[in-house]
N, C-alpha and C positions, 0 to 999 in steps of 0.2 A: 477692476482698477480704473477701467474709465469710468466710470459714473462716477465714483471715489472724487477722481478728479473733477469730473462736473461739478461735483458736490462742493469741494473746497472753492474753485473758484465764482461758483453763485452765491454761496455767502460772505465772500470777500467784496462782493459788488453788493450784494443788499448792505452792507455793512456800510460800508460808502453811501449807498442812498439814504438809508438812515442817518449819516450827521449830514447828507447835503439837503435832504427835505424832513426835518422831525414835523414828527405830528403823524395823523391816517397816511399821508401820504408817502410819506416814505417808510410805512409799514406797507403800506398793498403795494409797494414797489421793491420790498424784501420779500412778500409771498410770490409773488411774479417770478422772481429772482429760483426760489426755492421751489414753483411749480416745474418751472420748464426742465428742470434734472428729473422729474418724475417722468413726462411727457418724453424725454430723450429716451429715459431709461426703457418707457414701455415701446420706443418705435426700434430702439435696438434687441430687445425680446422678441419684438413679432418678425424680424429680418432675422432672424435666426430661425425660428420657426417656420418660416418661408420658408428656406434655404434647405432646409432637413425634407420638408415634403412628406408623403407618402410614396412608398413604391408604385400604386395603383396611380397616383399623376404621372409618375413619368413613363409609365409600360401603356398610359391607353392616346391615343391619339384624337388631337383637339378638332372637335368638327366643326364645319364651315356652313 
């Protein structure tokens, strides 16, 4: 559901850039728009996969 949400409100802003700059420009500032929900999306995957771990990280202790 949050990306969902990212998702809506980055194309609600690229959509905005595109009548405020037409032309390239406010097309690479609608892909920008619609890159950073991918980018969200994949640092919200890898925090959860952090989070899960392996049991063998948490049972061996970190040497110095």
């Amino acid at each position: 559901m949050v990306i969902y949400a990212l998702a809506l409100g980055a194309i609600e802003r690229g959509t905005t850039y595109l009548g405020q700059y037409p032309g390239i420009g406010g097309k690479l500032l609608f892909l920008a728009c619609t890159g950073s929900v991918f980018m969200a999306g994949a640092k919200m995957l890898d925090c959860v996969r952090h989070e899960k771990g392996s049991p063998q990280d948490k049972a061996m202790p970190a040497e110095t």
